[in-house]
Backbone as numpy.savetxt, mean C-alpha at the origin, in Angstrom:
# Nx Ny Nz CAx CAy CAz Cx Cy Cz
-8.01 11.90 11.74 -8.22 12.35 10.37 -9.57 11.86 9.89
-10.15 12.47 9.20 -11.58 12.39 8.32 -11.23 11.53 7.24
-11.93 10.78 6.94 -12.42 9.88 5.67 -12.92 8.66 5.77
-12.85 8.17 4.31 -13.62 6.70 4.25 -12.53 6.21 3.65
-13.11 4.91 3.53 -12.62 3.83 2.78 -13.87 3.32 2.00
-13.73 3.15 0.68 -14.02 2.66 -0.53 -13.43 1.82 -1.54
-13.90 1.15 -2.37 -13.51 0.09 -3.01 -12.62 1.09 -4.08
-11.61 0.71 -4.71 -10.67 1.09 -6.02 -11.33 0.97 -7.02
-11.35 1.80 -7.81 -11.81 2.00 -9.61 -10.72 1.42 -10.02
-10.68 1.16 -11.36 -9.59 1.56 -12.17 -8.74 2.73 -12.96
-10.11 3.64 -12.41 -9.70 5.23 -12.66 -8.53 5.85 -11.77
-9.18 4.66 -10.55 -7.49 5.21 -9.52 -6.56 5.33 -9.90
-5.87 3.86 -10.51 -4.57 3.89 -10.75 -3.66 4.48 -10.48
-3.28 5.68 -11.57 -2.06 6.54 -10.99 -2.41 7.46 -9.78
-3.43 7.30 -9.42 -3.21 7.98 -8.19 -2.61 7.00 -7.25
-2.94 5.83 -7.43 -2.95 4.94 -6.32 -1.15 4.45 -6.58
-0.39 5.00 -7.83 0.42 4.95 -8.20 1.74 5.72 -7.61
1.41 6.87 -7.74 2.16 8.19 -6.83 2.19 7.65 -5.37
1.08 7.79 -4.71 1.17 7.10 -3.50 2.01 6.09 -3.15
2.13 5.18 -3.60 3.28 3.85 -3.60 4.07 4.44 -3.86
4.51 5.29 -4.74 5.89 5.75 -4.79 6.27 6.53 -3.87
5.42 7.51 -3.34 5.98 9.01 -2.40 5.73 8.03 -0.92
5.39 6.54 -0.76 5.28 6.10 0.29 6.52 5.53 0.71
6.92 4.54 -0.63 8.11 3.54 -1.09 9.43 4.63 -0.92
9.57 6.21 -1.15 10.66 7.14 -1.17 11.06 6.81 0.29
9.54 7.54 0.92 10.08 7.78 2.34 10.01 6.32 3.28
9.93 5.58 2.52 9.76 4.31 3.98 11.73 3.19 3.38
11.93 3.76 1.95 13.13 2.64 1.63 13.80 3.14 0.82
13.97 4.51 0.45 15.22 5.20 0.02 16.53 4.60 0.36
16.43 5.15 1.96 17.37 4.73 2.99 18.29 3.14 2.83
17.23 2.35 2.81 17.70 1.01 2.60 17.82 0.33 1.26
17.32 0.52 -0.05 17.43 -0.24 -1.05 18.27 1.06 -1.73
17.85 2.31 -2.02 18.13 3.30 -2.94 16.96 3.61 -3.58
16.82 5.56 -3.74 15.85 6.05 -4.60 15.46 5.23 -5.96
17.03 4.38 -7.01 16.72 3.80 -7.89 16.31 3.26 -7.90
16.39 2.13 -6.90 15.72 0.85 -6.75 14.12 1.15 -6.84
13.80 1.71 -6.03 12.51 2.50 -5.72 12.21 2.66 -6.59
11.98 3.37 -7.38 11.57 4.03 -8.96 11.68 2.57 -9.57
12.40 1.71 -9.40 12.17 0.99 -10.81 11.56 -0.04 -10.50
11.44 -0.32 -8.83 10.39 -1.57 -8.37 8.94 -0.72 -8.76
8.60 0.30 -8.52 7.26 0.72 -8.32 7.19 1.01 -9.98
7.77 0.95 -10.87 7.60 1.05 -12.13 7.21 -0.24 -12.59
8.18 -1.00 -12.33 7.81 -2.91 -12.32 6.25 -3.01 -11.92
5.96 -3.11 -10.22 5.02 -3.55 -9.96 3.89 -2.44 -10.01
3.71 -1.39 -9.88 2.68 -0.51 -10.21 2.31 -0.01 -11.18
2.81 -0.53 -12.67 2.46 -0.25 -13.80 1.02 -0.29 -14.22
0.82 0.97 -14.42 -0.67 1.68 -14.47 -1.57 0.34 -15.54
-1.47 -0.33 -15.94 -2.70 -1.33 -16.40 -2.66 -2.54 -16.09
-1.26 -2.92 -15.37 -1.24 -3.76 -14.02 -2.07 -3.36 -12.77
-2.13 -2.24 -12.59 -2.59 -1.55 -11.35 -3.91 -2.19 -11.44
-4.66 -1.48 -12.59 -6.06 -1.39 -13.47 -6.61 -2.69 -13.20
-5.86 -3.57 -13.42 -6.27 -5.06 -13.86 -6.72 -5.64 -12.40
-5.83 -5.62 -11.52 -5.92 -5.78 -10.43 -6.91 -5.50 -9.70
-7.25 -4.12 -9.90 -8.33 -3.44 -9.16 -9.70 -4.05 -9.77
-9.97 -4.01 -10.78 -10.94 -5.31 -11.78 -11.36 -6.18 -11.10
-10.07 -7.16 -11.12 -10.25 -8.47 -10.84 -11.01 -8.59 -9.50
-9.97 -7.43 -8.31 -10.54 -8.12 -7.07 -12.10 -7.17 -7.06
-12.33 -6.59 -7.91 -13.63 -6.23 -8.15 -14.98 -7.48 -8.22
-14.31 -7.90 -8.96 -15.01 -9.07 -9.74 -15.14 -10.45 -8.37
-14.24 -11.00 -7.58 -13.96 -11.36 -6.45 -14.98 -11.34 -5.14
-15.51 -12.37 -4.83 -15.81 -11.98 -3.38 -14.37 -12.27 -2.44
-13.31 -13.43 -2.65 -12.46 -13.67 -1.87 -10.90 -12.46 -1.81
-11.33 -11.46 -2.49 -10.54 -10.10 -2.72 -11.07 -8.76 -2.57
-10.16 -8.21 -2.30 -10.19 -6.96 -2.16 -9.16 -5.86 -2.21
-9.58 -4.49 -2.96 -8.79 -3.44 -3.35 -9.56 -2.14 -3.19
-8.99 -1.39 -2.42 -9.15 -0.37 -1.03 -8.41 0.41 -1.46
-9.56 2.16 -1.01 -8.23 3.35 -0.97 -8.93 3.98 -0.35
-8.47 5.05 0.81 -8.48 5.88 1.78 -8.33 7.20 1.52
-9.98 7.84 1.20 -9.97 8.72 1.10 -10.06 10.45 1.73
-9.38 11.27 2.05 -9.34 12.29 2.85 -10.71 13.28 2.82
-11.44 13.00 3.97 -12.72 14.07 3.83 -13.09 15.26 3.09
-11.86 15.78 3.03 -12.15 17.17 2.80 -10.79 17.21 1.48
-11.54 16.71 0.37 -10.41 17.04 -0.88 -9.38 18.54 -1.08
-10.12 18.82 -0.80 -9.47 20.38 -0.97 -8.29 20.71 -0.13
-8.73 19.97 1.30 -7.38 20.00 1.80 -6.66 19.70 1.67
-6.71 17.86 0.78 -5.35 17.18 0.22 -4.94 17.61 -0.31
-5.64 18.34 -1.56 -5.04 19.22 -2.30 -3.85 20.11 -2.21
-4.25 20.88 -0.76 -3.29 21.54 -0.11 -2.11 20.95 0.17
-2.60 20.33 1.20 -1.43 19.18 1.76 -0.13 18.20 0.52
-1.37 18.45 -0.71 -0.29 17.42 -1.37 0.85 18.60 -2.21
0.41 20.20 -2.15 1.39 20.87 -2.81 2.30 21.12 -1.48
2.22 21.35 -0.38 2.86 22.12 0.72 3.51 20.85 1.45
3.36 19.40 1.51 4.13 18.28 2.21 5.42 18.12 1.78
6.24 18.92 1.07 7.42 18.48 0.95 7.55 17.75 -0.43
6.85 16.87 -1.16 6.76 16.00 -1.81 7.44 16.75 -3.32
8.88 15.51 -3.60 9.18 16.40 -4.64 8.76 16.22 -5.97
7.81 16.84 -6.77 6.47 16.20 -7.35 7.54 15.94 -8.47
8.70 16.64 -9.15 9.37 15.96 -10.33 9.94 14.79 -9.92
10.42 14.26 -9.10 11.04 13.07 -8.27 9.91 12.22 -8.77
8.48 12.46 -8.13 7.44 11.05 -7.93 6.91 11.59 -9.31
7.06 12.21 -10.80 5.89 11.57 -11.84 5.62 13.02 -11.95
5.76 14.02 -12.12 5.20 15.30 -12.56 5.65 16.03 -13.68
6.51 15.54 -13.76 8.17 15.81 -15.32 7.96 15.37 -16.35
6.80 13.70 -16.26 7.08 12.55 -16.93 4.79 13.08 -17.33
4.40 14.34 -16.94 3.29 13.91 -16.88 2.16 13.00 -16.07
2.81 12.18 -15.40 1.78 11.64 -14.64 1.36 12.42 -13.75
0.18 11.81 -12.89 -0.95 12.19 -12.10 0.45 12.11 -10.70
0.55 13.25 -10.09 1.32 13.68 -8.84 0.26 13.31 -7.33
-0.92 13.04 -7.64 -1.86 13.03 -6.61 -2.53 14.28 -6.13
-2.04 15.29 -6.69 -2.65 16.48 -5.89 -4.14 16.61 -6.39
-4.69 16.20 -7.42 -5.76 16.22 -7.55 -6.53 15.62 -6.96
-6.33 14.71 -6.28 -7.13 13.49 -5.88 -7.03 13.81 -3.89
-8.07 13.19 -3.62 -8.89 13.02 -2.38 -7.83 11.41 -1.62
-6.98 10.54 -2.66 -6.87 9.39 -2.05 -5.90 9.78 -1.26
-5.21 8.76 -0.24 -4.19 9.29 1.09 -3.57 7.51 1.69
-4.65 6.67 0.87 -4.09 5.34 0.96 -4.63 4.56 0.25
-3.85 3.31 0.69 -4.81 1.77 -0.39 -3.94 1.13 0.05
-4.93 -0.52 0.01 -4.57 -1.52 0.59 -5.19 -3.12 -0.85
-4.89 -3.73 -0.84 -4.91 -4.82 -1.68 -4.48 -6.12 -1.07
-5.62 -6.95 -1.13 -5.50 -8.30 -0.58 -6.03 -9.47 -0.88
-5.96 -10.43 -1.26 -6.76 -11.61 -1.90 -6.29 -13.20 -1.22
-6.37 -14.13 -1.97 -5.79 -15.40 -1.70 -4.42 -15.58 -1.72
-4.07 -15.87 -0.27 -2.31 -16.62 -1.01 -2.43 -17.78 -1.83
-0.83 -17.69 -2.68 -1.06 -18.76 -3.59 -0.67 -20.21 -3.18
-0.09 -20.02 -1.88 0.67 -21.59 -1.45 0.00 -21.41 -0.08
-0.68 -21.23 0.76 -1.17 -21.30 2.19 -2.96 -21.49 1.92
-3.49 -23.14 2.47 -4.83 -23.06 2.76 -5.60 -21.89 3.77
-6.81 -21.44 3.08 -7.48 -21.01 4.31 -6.33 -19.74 5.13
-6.02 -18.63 3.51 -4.94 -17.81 4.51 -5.07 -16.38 3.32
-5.33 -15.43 3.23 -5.45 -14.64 2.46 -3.85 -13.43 2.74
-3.86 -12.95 1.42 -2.28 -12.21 1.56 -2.24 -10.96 1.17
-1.75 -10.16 2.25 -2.46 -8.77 1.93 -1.32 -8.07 1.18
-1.00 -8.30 0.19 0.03 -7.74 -0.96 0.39 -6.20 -0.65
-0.45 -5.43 -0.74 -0.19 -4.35 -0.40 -1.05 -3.11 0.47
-0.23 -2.53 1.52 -1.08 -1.40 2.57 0.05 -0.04 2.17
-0.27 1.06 2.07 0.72 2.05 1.85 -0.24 3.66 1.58
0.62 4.29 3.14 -0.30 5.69 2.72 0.49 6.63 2.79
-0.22 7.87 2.34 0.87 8.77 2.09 1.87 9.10 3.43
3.29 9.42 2.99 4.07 9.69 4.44 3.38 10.95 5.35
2.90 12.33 4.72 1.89 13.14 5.04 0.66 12.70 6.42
0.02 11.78 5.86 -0.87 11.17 7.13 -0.61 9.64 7.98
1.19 9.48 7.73 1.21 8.37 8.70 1.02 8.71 10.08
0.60 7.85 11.10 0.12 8.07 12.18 -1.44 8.62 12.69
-1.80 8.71 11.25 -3.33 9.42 11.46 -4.67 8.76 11.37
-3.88 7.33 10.98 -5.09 6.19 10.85 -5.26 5.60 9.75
-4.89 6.07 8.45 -5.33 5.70 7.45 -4.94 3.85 7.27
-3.59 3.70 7.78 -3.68 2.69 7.44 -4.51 1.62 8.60
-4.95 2.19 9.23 -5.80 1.31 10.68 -7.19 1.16 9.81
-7.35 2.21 8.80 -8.88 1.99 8.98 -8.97 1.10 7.76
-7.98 1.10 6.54 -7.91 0.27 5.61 -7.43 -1.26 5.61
-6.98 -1.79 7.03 -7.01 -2.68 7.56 -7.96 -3.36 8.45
-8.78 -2.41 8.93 -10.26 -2.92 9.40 -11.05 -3.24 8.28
-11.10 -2.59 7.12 -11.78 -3.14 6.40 -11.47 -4.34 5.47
-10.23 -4.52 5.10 -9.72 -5.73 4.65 -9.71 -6.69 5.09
-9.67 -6.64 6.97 -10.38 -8.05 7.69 -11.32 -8.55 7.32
-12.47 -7.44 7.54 -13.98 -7.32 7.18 -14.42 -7.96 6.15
-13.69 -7.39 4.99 -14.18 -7.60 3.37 -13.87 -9.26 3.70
-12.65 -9.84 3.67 -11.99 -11.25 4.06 -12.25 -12.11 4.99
-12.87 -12.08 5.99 -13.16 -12.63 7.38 -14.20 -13.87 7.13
-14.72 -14.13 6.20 -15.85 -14.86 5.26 -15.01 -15.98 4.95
-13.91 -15.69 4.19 -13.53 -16.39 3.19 -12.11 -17.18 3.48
-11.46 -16.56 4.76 -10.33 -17.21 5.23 -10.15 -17.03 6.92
-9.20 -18.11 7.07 -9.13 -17.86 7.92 -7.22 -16.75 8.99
-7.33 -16.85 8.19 -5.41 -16.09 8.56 -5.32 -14.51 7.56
-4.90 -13.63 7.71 -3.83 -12.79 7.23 -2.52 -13.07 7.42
-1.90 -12.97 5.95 -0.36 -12.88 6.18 0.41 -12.08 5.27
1.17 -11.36 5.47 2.40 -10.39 4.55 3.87 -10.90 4.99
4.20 -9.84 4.07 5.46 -9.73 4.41 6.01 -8.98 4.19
7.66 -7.87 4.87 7.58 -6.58 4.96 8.90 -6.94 5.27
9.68 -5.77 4.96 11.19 -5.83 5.17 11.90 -5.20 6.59
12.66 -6.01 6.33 13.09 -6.06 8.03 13.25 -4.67 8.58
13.98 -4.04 7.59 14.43 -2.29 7.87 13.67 -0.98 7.39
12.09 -2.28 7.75 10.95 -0.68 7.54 10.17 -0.76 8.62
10.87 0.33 9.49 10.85 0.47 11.11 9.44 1.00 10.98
9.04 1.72 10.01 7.53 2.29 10.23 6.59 0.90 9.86
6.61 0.08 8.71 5.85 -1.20 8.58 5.86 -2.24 9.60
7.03 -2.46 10.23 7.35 -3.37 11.20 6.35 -2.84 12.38
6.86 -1.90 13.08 5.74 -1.02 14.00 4.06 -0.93 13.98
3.73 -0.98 12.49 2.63 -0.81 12.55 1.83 -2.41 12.11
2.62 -3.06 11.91 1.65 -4.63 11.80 1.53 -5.45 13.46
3.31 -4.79 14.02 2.70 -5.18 15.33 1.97 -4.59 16.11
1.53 -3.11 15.90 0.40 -2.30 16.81 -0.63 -3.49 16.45
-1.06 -3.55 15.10 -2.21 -3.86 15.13 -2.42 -5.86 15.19
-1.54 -6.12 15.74 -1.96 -7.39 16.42 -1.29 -8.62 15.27
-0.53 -8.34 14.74 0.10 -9.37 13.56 1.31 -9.70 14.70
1.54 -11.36 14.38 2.49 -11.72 15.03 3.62 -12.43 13.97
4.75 -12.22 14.25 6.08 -12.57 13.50 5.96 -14.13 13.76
6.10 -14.69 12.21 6.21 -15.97 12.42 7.36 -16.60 11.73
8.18 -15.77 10.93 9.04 -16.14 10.53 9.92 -15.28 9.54
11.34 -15.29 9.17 11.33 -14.47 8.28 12.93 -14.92 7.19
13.00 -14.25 5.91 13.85 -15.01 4.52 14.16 -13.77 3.95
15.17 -14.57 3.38 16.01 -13.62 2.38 15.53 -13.33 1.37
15.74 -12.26 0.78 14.61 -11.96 -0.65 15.72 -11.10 -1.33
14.82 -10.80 -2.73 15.76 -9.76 -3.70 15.07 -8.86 -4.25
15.46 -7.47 -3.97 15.27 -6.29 -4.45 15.81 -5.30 -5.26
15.73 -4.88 -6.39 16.32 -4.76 -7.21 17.69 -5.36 -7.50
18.82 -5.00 -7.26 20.39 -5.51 -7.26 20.28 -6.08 -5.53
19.79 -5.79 -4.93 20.17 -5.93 -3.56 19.16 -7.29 -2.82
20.32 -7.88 -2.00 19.37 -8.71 -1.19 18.93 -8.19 0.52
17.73 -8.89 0.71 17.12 -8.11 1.91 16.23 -9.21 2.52
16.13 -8.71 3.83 15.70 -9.66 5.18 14.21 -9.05 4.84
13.33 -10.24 4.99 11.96 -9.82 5.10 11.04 -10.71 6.30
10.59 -9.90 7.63 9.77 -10.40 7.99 8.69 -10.98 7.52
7.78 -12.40 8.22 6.48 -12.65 7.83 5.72 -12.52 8.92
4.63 -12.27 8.75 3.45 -12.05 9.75 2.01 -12.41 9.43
1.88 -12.84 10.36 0.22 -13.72 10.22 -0.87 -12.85 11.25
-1.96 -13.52 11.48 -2.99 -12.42 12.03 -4.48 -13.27 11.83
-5.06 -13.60 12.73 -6.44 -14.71 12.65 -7.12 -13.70 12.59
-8.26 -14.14 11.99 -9.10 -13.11 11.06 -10.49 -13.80 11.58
């Protein structure tokens, strides 16, 4: 697939918003529930939360906030009416930005952990279900090394046990399991791998 990677505006936002959600449908429907879904990505992707974020690690040399953009807009365009995506489901009912306007296809966000020396925490990687397998998230992870590689020495996340596509793709790219805890998601509790990665 064609594109770049570029730093996040704050103009992104709801684009970068939809995405987390039409990513979050298809990667944990299955396991938490559509509700859950909708109301975590309402929680944590709240459009001047989003904003702020993207700012800050603006402002940051030890941060960074990334989105993956598709070469050829016009085609996303396409792609984002004809993928299946059920645009009243993700934000089209309610008025928000559905993504079809927009060129983005991913984003990634990463800065300092708050309890690990010398270890940066990549909060969030997520691209559309449309171009998984096509790179986007490979190439927005090369650059988050990149941007970070200065300033720490480790990557680490963490990702839930029963997201066979996240799990898969931190170990393609060389993250090793170092441990993993119980967590809470909406009403529900859930197993979450951790993974680290020398930088």
């Amino acid at each position: 697939m064609g594109g770049t990677v570029r730093d996040a505006r704050p103009d992104d936002a709801a684009t970068i918003q939809h995405v987390a959600r039409e990513s979050w449908h298809a990667a944990y429907d299955d396991i938490v529930g559509a509700e859950t879904v909708d109301r975590t990505i309402d929680r944590w992707y709240a459009l001047d939360s989003l904003a702020d974020d993207i700012a800050d690690a603006a402002g940051r040399a030890d941060a960074t906030f990334l989105v993956c953009e598709r070469a050829d807009s016009a085609a996303d365009s396409d792609s984002a009416r004809s993928d299946g995506v059920d645009n009243e489901r993700f934000g089209a009912n309610r008025g928000e930005s559905t993504g079809a306007e927009s060129a983005v296809v991913g984003f990634a966000h990463a800065g300092p952990h708050p309890n690990l020396e010398a270890t940066a925490k990549l909060s969030r990687i997520y691209a559309r279900p449309g171009v998984w397998g096509d790179g986007v998230g490979s190439r927005l992870l090369e650059r988050v090394e990149r941007d970070l590689r200065e300033h720490f020495e480790t990557l680490w996340l963490e990702v839930l046990a029963d997201n066979d596509v996240g799990v898969s793709f931190y170990e393609a790219t060389e993250f090793e399991r170092v441990g993993e805890q119980e967590s809470v998601l909406g009403d529900d509790a859930v197993w979450e791998y951790l993974y680290e990665k020398g930088l």
